[in-house]
C-alpha positions in Angstrom: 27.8 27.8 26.6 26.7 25.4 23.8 26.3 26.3 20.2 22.9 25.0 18.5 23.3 24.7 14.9 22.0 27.2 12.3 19.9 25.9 9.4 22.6 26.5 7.0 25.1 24.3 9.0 22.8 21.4 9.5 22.5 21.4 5.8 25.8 21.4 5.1 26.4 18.7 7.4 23.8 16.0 6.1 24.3 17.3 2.3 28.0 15.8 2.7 26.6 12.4 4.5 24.2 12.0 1.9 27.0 12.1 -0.6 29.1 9.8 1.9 26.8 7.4 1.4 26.2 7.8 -2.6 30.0 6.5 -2.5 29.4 3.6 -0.5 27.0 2.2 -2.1 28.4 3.0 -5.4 29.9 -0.4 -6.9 32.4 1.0 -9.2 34.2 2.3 -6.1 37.6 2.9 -7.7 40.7 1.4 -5.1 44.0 2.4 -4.0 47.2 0.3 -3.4 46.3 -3.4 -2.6 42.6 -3.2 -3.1 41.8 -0.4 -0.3 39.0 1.4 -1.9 39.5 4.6 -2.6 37.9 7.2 0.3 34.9 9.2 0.2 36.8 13.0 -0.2 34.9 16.5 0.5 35.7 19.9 0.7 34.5 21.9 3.2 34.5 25.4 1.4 33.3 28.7 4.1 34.4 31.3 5.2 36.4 32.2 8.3 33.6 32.5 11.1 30.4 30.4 9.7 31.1 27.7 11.9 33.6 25.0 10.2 34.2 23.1 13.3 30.5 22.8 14.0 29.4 21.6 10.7 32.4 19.1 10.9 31.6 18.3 14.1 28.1 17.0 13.2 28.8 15.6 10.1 30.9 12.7 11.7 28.6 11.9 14.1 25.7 11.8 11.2 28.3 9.7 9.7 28.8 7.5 12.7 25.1 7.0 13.1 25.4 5.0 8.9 28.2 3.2 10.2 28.2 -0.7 10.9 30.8 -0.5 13.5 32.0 2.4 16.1 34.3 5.0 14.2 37.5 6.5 14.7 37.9 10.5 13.9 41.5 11.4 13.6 41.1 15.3 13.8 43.8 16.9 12.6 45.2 21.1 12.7 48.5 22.6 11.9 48.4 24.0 14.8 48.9 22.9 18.4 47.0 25.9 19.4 44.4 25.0 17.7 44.6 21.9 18.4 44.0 22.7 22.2 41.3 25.1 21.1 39.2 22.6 19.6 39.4 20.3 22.4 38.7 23.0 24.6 35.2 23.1 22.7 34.6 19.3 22.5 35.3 18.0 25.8 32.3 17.8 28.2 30.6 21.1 28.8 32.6 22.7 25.9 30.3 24.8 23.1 30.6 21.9 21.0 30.4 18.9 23.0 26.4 18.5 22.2 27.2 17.9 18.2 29.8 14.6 19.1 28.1 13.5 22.3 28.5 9.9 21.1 32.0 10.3 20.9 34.9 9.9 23.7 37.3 12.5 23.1 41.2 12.6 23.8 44.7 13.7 21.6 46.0 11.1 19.7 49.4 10.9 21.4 47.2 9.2 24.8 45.6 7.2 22.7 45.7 3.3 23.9 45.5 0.0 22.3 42.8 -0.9 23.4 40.8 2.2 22.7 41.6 1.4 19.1 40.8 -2.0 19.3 37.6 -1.3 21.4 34.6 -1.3 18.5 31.7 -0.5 21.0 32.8 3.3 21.6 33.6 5.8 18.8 36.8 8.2 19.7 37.5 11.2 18.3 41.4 12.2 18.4 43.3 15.6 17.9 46.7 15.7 16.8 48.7 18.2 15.3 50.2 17.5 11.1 54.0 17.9 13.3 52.6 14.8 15.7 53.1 12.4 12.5 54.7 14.3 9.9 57.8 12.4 9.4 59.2 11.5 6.0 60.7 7.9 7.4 59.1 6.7 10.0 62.0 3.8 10.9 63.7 6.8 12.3 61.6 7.1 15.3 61.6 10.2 16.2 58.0 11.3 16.7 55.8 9.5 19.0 53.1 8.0 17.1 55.8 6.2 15.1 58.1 4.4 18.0 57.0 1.0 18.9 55.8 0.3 22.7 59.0 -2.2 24.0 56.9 -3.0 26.9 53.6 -3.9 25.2 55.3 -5.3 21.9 52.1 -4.1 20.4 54.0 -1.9 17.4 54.2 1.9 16.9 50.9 3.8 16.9 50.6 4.6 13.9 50.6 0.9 12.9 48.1 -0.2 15.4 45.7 3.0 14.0 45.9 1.5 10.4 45.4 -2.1 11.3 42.5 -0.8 14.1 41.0 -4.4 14.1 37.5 -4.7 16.0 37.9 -6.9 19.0 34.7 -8.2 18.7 34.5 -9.2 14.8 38.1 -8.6 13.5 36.7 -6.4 11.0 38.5 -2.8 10.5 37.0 0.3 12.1 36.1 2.7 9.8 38.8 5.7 9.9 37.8 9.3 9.1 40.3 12.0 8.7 39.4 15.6 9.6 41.8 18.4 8.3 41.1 22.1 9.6 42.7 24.7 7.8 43.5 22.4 4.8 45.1 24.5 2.7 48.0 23.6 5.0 48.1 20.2 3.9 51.4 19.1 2.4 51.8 15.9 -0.1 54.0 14.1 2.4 51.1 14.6 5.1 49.0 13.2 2.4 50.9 10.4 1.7 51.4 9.2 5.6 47.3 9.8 6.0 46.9 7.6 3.2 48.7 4.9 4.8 46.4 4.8 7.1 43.7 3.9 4.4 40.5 6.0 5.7 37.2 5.6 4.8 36.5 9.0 4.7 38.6 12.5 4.2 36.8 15.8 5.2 39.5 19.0 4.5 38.1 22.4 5.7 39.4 25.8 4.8 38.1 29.4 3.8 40.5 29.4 0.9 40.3 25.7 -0.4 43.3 24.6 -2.7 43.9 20.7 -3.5 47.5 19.6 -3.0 48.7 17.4 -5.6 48.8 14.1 -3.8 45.0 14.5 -2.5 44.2 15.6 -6.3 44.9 12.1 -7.0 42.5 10.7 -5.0 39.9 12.8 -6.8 40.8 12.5 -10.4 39.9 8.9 -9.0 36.5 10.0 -7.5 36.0 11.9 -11.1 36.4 8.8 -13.2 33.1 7.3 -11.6 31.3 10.5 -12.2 32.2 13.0 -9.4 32.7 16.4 -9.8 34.9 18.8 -8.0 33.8 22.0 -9.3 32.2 24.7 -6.3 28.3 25.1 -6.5 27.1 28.3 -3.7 23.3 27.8 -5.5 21.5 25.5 -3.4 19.6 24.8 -6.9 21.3 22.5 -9.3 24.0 21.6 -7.3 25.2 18.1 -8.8 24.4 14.8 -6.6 28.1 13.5 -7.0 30.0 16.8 -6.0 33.2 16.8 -4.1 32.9 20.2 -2.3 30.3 21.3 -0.2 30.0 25.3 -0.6 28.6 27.5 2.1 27.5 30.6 0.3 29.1 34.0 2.2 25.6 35.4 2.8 24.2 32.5 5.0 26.8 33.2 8.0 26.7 37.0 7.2 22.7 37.0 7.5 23.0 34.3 10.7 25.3 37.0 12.4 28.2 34.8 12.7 30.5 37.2 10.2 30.8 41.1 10.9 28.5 43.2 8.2 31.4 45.2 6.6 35.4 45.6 6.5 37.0 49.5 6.6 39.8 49.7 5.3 42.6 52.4 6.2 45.5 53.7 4.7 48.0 56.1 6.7 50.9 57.6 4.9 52.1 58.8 8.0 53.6 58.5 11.2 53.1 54.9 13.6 51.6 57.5 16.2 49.1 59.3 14.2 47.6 55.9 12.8 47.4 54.2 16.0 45.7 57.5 17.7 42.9 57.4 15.4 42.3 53.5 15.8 42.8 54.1 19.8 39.4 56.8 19.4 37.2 54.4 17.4 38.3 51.6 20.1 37.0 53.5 22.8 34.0 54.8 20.7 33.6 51.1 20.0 33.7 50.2 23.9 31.3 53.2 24.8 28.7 51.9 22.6 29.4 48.0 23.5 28.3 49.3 27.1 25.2 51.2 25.8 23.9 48.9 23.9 24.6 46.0 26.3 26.3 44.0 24.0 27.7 41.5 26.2 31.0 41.9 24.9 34.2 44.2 25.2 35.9 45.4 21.7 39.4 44.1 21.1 42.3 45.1 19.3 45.4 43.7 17.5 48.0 45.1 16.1 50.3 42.9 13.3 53.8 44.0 13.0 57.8 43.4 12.1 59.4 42.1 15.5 63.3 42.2 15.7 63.8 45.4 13.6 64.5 49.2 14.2 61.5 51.0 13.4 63.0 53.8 12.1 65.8 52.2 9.5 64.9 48.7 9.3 67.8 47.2 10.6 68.2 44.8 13.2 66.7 46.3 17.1 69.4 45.7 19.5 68.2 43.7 22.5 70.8 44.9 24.4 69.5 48.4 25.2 67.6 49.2 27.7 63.7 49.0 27.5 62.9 52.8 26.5 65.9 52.6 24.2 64.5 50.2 22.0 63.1 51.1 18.4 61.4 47.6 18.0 57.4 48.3 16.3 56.3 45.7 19.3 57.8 47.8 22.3 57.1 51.0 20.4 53.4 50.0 20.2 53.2 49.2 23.9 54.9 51.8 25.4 52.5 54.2 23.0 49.2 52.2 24.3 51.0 52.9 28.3 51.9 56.1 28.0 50.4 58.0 25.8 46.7 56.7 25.8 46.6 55.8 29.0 46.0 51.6 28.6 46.3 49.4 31.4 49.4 47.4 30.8 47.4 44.4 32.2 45.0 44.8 29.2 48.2 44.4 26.6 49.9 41.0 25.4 52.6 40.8 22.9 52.6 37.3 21.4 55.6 37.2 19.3 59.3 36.4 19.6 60.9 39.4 20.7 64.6 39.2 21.6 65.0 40.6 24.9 68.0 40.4 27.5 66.4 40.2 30.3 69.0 40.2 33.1 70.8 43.4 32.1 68.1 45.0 30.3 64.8 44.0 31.9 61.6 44.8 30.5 59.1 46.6 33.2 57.3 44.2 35.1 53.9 44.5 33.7 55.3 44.2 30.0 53.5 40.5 29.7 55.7 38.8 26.4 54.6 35.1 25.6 57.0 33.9 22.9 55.5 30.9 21.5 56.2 28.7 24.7 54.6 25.1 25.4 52.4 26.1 27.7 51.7 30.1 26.5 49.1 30.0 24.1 46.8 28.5 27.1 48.3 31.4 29.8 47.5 33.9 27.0 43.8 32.6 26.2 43.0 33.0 30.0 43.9 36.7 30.3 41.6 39.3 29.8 43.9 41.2 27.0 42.2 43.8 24.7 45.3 45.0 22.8 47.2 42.0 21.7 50.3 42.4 19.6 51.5 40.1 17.6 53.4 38.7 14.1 52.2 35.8 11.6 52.3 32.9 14.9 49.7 34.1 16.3 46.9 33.9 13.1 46.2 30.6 13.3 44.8 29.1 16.4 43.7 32.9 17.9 40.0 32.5 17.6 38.0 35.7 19.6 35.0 37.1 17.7 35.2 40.8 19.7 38.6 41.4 17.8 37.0 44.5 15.6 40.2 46.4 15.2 43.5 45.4 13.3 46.9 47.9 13.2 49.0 46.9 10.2 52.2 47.8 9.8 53.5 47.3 6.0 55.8 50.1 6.3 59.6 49.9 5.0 58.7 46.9 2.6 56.7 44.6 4.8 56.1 41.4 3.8 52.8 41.4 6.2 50.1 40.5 3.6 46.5 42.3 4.9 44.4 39.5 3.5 45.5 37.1 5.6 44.9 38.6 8.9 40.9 39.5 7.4 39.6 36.0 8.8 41.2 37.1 12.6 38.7 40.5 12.6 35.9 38.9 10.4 34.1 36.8 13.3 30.9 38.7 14.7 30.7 38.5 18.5 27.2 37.5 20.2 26.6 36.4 16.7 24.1 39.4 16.3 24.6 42.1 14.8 24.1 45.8 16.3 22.4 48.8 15.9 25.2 50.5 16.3 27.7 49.7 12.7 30.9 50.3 14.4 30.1 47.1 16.3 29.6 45.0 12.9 32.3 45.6 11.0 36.4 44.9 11.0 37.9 48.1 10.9 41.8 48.1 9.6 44.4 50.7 9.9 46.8 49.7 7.6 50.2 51.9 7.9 52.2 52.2 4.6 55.4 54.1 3.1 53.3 55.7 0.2 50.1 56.7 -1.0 49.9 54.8 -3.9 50.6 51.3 -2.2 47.2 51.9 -0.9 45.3 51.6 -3.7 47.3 48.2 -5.1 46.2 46.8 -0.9 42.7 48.1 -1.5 42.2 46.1 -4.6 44.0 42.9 -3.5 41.3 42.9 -0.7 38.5 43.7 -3.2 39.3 40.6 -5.0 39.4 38.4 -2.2 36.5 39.4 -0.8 34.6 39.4 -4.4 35.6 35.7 -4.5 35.2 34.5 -1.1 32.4 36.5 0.6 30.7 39.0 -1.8 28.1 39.6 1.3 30.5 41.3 3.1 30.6 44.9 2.0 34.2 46.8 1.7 35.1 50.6 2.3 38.3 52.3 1.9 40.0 55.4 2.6 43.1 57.4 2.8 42.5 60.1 4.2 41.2 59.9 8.1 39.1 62.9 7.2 36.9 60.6 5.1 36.4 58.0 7.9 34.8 60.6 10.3 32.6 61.8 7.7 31.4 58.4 6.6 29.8 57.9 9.8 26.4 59.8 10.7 25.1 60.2 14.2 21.5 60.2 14.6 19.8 64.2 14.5 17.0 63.1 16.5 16.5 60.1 19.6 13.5 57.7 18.1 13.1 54.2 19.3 10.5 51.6 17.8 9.3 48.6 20.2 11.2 45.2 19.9 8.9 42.5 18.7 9.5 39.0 19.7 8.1 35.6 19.3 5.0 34.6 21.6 5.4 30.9 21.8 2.6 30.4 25.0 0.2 29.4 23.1 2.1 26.5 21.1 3.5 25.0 25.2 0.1 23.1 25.0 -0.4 21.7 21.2 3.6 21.0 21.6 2.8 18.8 24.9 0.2 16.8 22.6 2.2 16.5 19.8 5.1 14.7 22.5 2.4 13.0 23.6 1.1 11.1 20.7 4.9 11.0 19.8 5.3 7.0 20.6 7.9 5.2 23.4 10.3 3.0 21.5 12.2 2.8 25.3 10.5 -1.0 25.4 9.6 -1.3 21.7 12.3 -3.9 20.7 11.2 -4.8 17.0 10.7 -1.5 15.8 14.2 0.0 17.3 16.4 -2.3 15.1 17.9 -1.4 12.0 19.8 -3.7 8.8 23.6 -2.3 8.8 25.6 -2.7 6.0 29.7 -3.7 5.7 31.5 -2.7 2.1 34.6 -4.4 1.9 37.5 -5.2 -0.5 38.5 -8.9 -0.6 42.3 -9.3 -2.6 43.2 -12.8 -3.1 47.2 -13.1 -2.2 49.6 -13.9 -5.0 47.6 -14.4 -8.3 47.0 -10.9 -9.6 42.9 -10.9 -9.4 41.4 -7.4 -8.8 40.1 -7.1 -5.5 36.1 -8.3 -5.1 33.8 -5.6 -3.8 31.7 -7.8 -1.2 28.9 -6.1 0.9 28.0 -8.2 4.0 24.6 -7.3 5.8 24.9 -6.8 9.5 22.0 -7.3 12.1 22.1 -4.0 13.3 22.8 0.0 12.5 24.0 2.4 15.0 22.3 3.4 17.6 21.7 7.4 18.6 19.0 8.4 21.4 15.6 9.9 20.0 16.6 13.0 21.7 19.4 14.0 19.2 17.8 12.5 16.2 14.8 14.7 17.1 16.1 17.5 18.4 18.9 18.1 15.0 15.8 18.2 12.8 14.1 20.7 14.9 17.3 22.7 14.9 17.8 22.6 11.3 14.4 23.6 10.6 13.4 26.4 13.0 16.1 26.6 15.9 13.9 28.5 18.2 11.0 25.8 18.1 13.5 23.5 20.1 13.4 26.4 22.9 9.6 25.4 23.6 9.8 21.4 23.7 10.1 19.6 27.0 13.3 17.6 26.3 12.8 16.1 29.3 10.2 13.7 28.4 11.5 10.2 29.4 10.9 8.6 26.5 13.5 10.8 24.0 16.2 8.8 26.2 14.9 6.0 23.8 17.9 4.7 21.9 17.0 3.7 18.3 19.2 2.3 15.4 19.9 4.7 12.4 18.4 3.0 10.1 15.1 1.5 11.7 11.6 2.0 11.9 11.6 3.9 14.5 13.9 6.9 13.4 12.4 7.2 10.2 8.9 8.1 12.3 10.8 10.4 14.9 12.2 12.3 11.9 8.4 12.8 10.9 7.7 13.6 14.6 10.3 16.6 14.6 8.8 17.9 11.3 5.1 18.2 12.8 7.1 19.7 15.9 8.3 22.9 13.8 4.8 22.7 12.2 3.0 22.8 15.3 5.2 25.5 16.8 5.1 28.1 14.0 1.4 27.6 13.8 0.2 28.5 17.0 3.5 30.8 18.0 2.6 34.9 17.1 4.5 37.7 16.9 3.7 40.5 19.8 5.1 43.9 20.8 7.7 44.1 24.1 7.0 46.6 26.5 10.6 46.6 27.8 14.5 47.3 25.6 13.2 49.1 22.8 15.2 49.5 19.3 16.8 52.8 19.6 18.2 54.3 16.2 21.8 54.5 15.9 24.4 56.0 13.4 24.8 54.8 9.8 27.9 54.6 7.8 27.3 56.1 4.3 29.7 57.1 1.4 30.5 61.0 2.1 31.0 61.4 -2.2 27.5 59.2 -2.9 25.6 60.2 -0.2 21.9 62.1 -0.7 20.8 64.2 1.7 17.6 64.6 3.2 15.5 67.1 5.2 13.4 64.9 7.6 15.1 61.6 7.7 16.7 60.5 11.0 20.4 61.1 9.7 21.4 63.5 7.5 21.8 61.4 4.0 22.4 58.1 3.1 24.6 56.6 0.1 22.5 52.9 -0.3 19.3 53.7 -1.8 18.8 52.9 -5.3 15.8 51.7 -7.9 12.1 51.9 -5.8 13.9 52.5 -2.7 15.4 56.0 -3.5 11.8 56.7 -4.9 10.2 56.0 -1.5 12.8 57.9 0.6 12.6 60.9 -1.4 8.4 60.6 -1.2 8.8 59.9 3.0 11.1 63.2 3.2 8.5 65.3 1.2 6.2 64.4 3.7 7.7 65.5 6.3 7.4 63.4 9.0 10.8 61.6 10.5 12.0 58.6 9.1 15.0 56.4 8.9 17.2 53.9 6.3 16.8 50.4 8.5 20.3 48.7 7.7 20.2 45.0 7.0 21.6 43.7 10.3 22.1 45.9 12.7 18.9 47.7 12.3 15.4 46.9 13.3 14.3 43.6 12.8 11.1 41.3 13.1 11.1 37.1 13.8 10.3 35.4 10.7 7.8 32.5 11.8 8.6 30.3 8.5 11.0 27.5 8.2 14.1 28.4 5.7 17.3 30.5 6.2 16.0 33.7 6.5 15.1 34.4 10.3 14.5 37.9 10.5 12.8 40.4 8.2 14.2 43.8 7.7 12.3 46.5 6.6 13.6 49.0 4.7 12.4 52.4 6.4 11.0 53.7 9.6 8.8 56.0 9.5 7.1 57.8 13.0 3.8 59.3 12.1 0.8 60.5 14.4 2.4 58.5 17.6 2.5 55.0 15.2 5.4 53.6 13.5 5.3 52.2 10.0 7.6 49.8 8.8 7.4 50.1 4.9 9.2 47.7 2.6 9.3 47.9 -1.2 10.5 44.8 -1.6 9.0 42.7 0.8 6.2 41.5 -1.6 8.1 38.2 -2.0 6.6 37.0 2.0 2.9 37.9 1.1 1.6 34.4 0.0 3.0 32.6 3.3 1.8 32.2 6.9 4.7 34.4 7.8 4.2 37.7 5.8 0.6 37.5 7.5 1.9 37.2 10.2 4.2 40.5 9.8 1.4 42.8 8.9 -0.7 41.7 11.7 1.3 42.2 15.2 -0.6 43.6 17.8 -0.6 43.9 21.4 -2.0 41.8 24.5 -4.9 44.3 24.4 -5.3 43.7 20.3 -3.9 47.4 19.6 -1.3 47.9 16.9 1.9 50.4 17.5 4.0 49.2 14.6 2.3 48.6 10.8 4.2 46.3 8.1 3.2 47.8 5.1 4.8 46.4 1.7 5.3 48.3 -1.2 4.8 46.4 -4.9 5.3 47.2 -8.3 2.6 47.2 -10.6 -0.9 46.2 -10.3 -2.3 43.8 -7.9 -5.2 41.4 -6.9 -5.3 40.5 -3.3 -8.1 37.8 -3.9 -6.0 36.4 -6.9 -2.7 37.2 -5.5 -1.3 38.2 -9.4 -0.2 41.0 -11.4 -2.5 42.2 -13.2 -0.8 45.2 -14.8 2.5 46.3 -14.9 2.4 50.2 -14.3 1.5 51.7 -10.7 2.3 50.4 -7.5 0.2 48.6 -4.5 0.0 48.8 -1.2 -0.4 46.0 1.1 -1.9 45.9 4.8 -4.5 43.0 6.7 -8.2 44.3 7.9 -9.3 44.1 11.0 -10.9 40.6 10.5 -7.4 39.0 9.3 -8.2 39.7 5.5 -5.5 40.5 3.0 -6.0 43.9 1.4 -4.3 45.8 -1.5 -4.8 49.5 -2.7 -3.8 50.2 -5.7 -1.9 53.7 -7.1 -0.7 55.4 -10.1 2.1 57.2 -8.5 4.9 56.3 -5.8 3.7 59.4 -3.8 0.6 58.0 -3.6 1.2 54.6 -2.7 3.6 56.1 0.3 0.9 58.0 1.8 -1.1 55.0 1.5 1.0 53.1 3.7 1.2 55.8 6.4 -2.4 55.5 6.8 -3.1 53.7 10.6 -6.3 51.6 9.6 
């Protein structure tokens, strides 16, 4: 299944080309060694789950599209895991494959010499940091640094930082990827360096410069870049060396779980994993009602070779149920006590067995870290998957919603780092169930008041790296069950969806006056540029910056230079245009005529689509309430609402819920993703609206939003207060809540006491009644005309 990008990812991606190409053309270029110029550096800073490898992923092949000659990506992990998994998702038919479709893709150790040398196909090439991390390479001992006796063409290495363009003898632009580049070592540094890149792109959720790469940027910083992290899109400097995703873009997009529960169990290893065993299967109940597509997951992090009840070393050389070791202890609780299929357990770590005297039972599946195990392991269908510290990086599997942590007797197992394996959001949608949105931890410890020093650990990562992400904790299991609120009543609102039929036929005129470049030879060809350092030999010059026009740009086919604009500025729009028009197999060149006015085209796409496109009621797969999490000690309680209280009302809102229970009609909290939600047809980040309560009333329901005043001057808020039916009847109303005193024919304030209601007439106008009281302006809003 292939991945379209978000908004937020698209940005990201061309925000750092843009940059790229600040530095190119920038004249004052610092260099490096014997007149290399220094590389274009950025930091990739998000969080685990938003989609690193996809904004990565299109950001070289924006960058190959500015490039004069055909690129080489050297993509590199720490892992060879993940390594395999990111191949896995860039080879043909792979999730990512769209986003580098210009690129051929292999590993760097079957790289050829002629592939390097070859200038009319970019490559793309994964490697592992172990592949070339060798202090002196005269030793020979890794691959990519032995020399080819046969071909006498030199080591790899050497050929990859010569890479001399058959055609021209001019050196192929190198770009270095780093996943995970918090890993990065100086020594790695220093052996990429030799390779003198053009560009370096470093990734990681927790970004941290190593020295030797700081270099490079106090370089960057002397010709005015700056390498301090901006999340506001507003402000954000031109010349900045990290590119910041802010935590609520992948949180809103779905792509990261809502909220994380922490756990703490002062207790026995059985008690713990009993109660995480009963929200599992909760969790998988509610998967399988709500048709979620998915299966929840479980793992559980733990010491390996140790005796679970003193600490000291386990003795492999007992037989199976002898063993105190936390990984067999785990499995043998899972098997026998809560009745698991062994064939749904994997324990991934290295466990010291003695197999031929002491054999494990036959369905006990161990994979220890071979060559060939991560790939068995990914194939099987494992829900409970034990494991120690090998296993977090390179294990990627968004329905993982439940971790087991063991920190008893003085664990060294640090709970933050094993967030970013429970974080990811599977279907990347949240549910209306919250037990499927968040990353629920049990975290086992020797004492009570370790708890609250793991508790606040957390609370400061999560404060610093994704403050969207809400965080609960509790010690006592009591607490957990309490926090969660089953619905008191059944009620169920109709889905709305987008109604693109109308826009099929202004989008097939639009294509249609889109024009052919397939034969249009002058208007296809685009002025390239080379940048390069010329360092006369022996006499001590500086090198001479010299910029040599080239006839031609890259080329990229209309279709992707189209369709990534559509993507990036309403991603359903793309679902309603013919792609297979013959002439988006045009092939243009970055920088010509022609791209510039397909770039237009794909704008008045989006246009054209979210003006005709409406919003309409489903008669099928209605939103069915489900249960809330609340805080038990915060919580209000109500006497009409759908659940019995809720702890996240505050300001205006705790205002309207208390006036909507004095009614006396049923209504309900709607949680931000997860509950009930409506299309937004606007271009921007925000893709679905929200509203904060439901309300059923006299067979109707209202949707009624106190803050919601912020959509009423666009197309889109319209929109929202004006879905009806194919037979022009209305079952839901959109009614906004505002503070103070309005105009509708003005659209200001004219006074700040008193509150407004807002609702369309029956002819498409925009009305707003005005009230003295919040009581008033809630009845207001229940009114069905």
């Amino acid at each position: 299944m292939t991945l379209s990008l978000l908004p937020f990812q698209a940005r990201s991606s061309l925000q750092i080309v843009e940059r790229f190409g600040l530095l190119a053309a920038d004249k004052r270029r610092p260099m490096e060694y014997m007149g290399w110029a220094t590389p274009f550096y950025q930091a990739l800073a998000s969080l685990t789950g938003s989609g690193k490898t996809a904004i990565l992923a299109d950001t070289v092949s924006l960058m190959r599209a500015t490039m004069p000659i055909e690129p080489i990506v050297l993509w590199i992990s720490k892992s060879k895991a993940v390594v395999d998994q990111t191949y896995t998702n860039f080879e043909t038919g792979g999730k990512y494959a769209h986003l580098i479709s210009q690129f051929v893709v292999g590993y760097l150790s079957q790289a050829t010499v002629a592939q390097i040398h070859d200038d009319t196909q970019a490559f793309l090439l994964l490697t592992t940091v172990g592949s070339f991390n060798q202090k002196s390479k005269s030793d020979g001992k890794l691959k990519v640094h032995q020399k080819d006796e046969d071909q006498n063409d030199g080591a790899l290495w050497e050929i990859l930082a010569d890479r001399k363009a058959a055609s021209n003898q001019h050196r192929r632009p190198l770009i270095v990827v780093y996943d995970e580049a918090h890993n990065l070592s100086d020594q790695q540094t220093n052996l990429l360096l030799e390779l003198e890149p053009e560009v370096i792109l470093a990734a990681s959720a927790t970004m941290r410069t190593p020295g030797r790469l700081g270099q490079i940027i106090e370089r960057l910083k002397q010709v005015g870049w700056d390498d301090t992290p901006v999340t506001d899109q507003e402000g954000v400097p031109t010349k900045c060396l990290i590119t910041a995703v802010r935590s609520k873009e992948p949180v809103e997009a779905g792509l990261v779980k809502r909220q994380i529960v922490l756990g703490g169990y002062d207790t026995e290893m059985e008690t713990t994993l009993n109660d995480m065993v009963e929200d599992f299967q909760l969790a998988t109940t509610k998967a399988d009602e709500l048709d979620a597509g998915f299966l929840p997951k479980a793992i559980y992090v733990c010491r390996t070779n140790i005796n679970q009840d003193d600490g000291a070393a386990d003795n492999p050389n007992k037989p199976f149920t002898d063993r105190k070791a936390p990984p067999i202890l785990i499995w043998r609780y899972l098997v026998e006590e809560k009745g698991v299929p062994a064939d749904e357990i994997a324990v991934y770590c290295d466990l010291k067995m003695n197999q031929r005297d002491y054999p494990a039972p036959a369905d006990f599946r161990l994979f220890s870290g071979g060559e060939d195990d991560f790939n068995v392991f990914s194939e099987g269908k494992f829900r409970h998957i034990i494991f120690n510290q090998s296993l977090q990086e390179g294990w990627d599997d968004p329905a993982c919603c439940f971790a087991y942590i063991d920190k008893s007797m003085g664990s060294a197992l640090q709970v933050e780092q094993v967030i970013g394996r429970v974080l990811r959001q599977p279907g990347a949608r949240h549910y209306s169930d919250p037990i499927l949105n968040t990353a629920n931890f049990f975290i086992r410890i020797d004492n009570k008041q370790e708890f609250p020093r793991i508790l606040e650990v957390v609370r400061r990562k999560i404060a610093a790296e994704m403050p969207d992400v809400r965080l609960d904790g509790y010690s006592d299991s009591r607490d957990r069950r309490r926090a969660r609120l089953e619905p008191r009543q059944a009620l169920a609102v109709p889905e709305i969806h987008i109604d693109a039929d109308d826009a099929v036929l202004p989008l097939a005129d639009a294509i249609a006056s889109i024009h052919d470049y397939t034969s249009d030879s002058p208007n296809v060809h685009g002025a390239g540029e080379l940048t390069r350092a010329v360092q006369n030999v022996g006499d001590g010059s500086k090198p001479e910056i010299q910029t040599v026009q080239k006839d031609h740009s890259n080329r990229v086919v209309a279709r992707w230079l189209i369709r990534r604009h559509v993507l990036s500025r309403y991603p359903e729009a793309a679902k309603t245009v013919d792609w297979a028009d013959p002439k988006f197999e045009a092939k243009v060149e970055i920088t010509s005529i022609a791209a510039q006015q397909l770039r237009g085209d794909a704008e008045r796409l989006v246009d054209t689509y979210l003006s005709n496109a409406e919003l309409a009621f489903e008669d099928y797969n209605p939103y069915t309430v489900g249960a809330v999490l609340t805080r038990p000690d915060t919580m209000e309680l109500f006497s009409n609402s759908v659940h019995e209280g809720y702890s996240d009302l505050n300001g205006l809102e705790l205002e309207v819920a208390r006036e909507l229970d004095a009614i006396g009609v049923p209504w309900a909290r709607n949680p931000v993703n997860g509950g009930y939600s409506i299309p937004l047809l606007e271009k921007g980040e925000s893709r679905r609206f929200y509203p904060d309560f439901l309300v059923w009333k006299d067979g109707y329901v209202f949707a009624v939003d106190p803050k919601g005043g912020f959509l009423l001057q666009s197309e889109a808020g319209r929109k929202l207060l004006a879905i009806r039916d194919e037979n022009g009847q209305q079952s839901v109303f959109v009614r906004f809540i505002t503070e103070g005193t309005w105009s509708a024919d003005t659209m200001r304030q004219t006074q700040k006491t008193g509150m407004s209601v807002w609702r369309l007439s029956t002819t498409g106008q925009l009305r707003c009644t005005n009230h003295q009281t919040v009581a008033a302006a809630v009845a207001k809003a229940l009114e069905a005309k």
